[in-house]
C-alpha positions as CSV (number, residue, x, y, z in Angstrom):
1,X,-20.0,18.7,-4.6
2,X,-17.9,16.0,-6.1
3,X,-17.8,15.4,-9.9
4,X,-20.2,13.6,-10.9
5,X,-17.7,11.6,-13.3
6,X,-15.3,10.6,-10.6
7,X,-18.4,9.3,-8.8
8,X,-19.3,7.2,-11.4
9,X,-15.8,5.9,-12.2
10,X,-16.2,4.9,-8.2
11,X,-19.3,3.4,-8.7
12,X,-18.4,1.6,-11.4
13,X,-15.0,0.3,-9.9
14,X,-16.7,-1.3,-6.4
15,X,-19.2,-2.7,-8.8
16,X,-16.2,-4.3,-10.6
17,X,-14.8,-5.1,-7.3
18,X,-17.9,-6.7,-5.8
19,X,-18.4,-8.9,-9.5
20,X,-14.6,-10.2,-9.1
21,X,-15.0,-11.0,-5.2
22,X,-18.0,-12.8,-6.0
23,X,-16.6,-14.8,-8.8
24,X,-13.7,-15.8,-6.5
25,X,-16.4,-16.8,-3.6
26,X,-15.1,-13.8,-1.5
27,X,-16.6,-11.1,0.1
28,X,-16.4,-7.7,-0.9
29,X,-15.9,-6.8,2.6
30,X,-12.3,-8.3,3.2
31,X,-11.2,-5.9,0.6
32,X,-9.5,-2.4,1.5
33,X,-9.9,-0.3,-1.8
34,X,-7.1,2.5,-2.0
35,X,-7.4,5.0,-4.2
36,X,-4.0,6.5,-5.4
37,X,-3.9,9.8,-6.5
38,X,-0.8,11.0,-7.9
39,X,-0.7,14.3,-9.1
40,X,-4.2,15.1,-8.6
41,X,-4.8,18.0,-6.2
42,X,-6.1,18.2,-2.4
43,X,-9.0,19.2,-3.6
44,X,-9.9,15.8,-4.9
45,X,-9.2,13.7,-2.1
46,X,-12.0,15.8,-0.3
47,X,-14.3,14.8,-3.3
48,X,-13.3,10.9,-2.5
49,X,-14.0,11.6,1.1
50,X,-17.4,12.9,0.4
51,X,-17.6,9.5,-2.1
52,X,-17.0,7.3,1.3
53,X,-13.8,6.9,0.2
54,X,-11.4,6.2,3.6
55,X,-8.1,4.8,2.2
56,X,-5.7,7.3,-0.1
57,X,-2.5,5.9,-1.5
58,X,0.5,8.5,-2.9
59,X,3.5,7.4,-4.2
60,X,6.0,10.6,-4.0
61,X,6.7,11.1,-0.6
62,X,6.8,15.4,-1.0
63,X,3.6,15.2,-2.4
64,X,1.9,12.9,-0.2
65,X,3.9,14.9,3.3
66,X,2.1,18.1,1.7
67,X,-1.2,16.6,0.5
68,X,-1.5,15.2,4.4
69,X,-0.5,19.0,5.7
70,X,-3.5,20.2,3.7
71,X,-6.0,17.5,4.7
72,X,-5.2,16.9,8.3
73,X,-9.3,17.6,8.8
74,X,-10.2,14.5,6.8
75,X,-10.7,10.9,8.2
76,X,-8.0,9.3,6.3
77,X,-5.7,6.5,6.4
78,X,-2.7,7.3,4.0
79,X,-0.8,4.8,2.3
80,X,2.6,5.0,0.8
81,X,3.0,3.2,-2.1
82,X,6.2,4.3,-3.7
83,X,10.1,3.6,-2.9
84,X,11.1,5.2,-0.1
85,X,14.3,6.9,0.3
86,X,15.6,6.2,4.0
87,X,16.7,10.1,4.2
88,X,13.2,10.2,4.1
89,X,12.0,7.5,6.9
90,X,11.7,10.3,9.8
91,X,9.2,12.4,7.5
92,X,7.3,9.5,6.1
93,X,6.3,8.9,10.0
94,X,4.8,11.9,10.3
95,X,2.1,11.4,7.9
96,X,2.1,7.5,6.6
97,X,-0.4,4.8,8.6
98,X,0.6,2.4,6.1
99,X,4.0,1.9,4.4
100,X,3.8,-0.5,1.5
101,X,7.1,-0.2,0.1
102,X,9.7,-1.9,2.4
103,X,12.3,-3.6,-0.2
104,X,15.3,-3.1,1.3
105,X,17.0,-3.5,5.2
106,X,18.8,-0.3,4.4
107,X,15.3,1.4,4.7
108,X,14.1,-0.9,7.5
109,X,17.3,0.2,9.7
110,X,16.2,3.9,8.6
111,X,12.6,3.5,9.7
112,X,13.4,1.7,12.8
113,X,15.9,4.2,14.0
114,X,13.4,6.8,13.5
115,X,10.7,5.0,15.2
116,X,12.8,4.6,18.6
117,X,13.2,8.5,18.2
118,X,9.7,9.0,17.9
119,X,8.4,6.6,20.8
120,X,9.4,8.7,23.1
121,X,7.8,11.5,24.5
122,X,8.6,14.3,26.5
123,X,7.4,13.0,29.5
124,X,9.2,10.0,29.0
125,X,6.1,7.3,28.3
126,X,5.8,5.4,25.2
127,X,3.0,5.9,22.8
128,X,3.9,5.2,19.2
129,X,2.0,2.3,18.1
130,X,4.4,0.0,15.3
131,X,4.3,0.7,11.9
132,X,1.8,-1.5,9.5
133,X,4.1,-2.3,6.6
134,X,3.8,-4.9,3.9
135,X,7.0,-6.2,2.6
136,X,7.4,-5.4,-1.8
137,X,8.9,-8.1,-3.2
138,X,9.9,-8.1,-6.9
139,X,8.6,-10.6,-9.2
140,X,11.5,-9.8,-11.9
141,X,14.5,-11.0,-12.6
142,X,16.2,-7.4,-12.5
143,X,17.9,-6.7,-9.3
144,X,17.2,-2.9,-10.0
145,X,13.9,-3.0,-9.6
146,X,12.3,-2.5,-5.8
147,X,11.4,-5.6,-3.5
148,X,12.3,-8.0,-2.3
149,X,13.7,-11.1,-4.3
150,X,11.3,-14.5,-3.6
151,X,14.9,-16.3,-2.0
152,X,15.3,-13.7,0.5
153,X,11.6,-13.0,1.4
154,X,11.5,-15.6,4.7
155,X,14.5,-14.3,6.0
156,X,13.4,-10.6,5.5
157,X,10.1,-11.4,7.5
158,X,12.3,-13.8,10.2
159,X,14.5,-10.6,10.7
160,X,11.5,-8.3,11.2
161,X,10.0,-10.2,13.5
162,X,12.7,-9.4,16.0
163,X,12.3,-5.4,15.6
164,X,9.2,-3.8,17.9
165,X,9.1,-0.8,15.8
166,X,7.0,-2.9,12.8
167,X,3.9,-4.6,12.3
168,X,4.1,-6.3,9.4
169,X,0.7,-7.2,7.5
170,X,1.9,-9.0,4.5
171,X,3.8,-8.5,1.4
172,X,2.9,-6.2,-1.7
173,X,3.6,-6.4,-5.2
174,X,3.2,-5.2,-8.5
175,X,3.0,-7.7,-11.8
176,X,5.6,-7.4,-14.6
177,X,4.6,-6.1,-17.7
178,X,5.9,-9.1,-19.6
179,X,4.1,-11.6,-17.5
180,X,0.0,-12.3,-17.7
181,X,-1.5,-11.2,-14.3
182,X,-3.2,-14.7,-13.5
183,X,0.2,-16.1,-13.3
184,X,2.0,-12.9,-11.2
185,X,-0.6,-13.3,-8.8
186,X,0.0,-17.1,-8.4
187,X,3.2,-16.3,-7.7
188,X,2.5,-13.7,-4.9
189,X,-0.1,-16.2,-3.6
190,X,2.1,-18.8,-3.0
191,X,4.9,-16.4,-1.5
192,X,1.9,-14.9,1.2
193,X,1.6,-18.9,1.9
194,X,5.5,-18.9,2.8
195,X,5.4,-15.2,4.8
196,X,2.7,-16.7,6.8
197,X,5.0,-19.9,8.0
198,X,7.0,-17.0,9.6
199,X,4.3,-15.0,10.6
200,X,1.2,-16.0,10.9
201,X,-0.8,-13.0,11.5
202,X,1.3,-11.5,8.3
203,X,-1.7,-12.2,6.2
204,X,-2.8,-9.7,3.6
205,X,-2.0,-8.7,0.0
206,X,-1.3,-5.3,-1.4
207,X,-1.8,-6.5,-5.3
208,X,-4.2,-4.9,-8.4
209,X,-3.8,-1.9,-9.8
210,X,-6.5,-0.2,-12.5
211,X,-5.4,-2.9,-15.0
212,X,-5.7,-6.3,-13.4
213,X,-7.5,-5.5,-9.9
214,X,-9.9,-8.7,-11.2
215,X,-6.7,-10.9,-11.5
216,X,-5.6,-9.8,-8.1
217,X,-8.9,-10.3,-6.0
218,X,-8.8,-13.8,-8.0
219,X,-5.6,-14.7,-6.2
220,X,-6.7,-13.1,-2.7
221,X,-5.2,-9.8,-3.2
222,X,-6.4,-8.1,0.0
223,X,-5.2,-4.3,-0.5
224,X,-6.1,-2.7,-4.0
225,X,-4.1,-0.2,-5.1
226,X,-6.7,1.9,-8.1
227,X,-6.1,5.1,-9.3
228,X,-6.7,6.2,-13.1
229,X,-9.7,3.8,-13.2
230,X,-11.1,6.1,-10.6
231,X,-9.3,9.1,-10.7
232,X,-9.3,9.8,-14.0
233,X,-6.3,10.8,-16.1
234,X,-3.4,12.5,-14.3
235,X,-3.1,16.2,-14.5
236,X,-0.4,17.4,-16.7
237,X,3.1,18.0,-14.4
238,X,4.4,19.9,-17.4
């Protein structure tokens, strides 16, 4: 039986959901709600499960590979939301539906190579199906952080295009600290206008976390990304 307190929390966050959509003349139904739960235990993404809960975002690739191990008996789609190393592309296959975190063609080279050795099968016959991605791109002025910078984005779409081993949804990003959401989410708007010139179908937005989901679904944020506001606080790691 799930706790009754992380029921609630869920309650009460699609009825925040549901008010913004409404208030931005959207339906509730074009958004994917992802609950990210890093550091909880297995054991909780069996509670969100029984909650109706389908999509599961981790951001640590070890304990996402183990948490998927442990759950392969629940109707899932995992999302991985953190940087990926690309010493890690191979494993993240094995267990990611959805990577949200490309930022780099070091990493797209990595997943791509490991996709051709996937598609394969013993038999010869292809089966993989591509892998749904959104692009990150970084809204800061700091080269260190992850994503994509805004002056590279179209060319980073243009060359994905080309490779069969993606299917690129959109683009995800997370808002600065320093910057009001409203205005973040502007931004990402208006770079989703310029993917789509590339790629039409390349639609969505992975934007909104606990903080400023509202913001997000305001600027057509798609993918939410929600996880103490639901979740609760992290367990300590130490």
């Amino acid at each position: 039986m799930p706790d009754p307190e992380l029921a609630a929390r869920l309650a009460a966050v699609r009825s925040e959901i549901s008010d913004a959509a409404r208030a931005a003349n959207r339906s509730a139904d074009e958004l994917t709600l992802i609950v990210v739960t890093k550091f909880h235990p297995a054991r909780l993404v069996r509670d969100l499960v029984d909650l109706g809960v389908s999509d599961v975002g981790e951001n640590r690739h070890q304990e996402a590979w183990e948490k998927a191990r442990e759950l392969t008996d629940c109707p899932v789609t995992w999302h991985f939301i953190g940087q990926l190393q690309s010493n890690k592309a191979s494993a993240a296959l094995e267990y990611a539906d959805v990577i949200h975190s490309l930022d780099r063609m070091s990493l797209v080279t990595a997943l791509d190579k490991a996709w051709q050795r996937r598609r394969e099968t013993e038999d010869g016959l292809y089966s993989s199906a591509p892998i749904e991605c959104f692009v990150q791109v970084n809204l800061t002025e700091d080269p260190h952080r992850g994503g994509v910078p805004e002056a590279q984005l179209e060319q980073f779409f243009t060359d994905l295009v080309g490779r069969e081993a993606f299917s690129p949804l959109g683009i995800m990003a997370v808002a600065p600290l320093d910057e009001h959401p409203d205005d973040a989410f502007q931004r990402v708007a208006q770079m989703s206008s310029l993917v789509r010139g590339v790629l039409p179908e390349a639609r969505f937005i992975s934007a909104g976390m606990s903080h400023d989901f509202v913001s997000a679904i305001a600027h057509g944020a798609t993918h939410l990304r929600i996880g103490t506001a639901i979740t609760g606080n992290r367990p300590s790691t130490g």
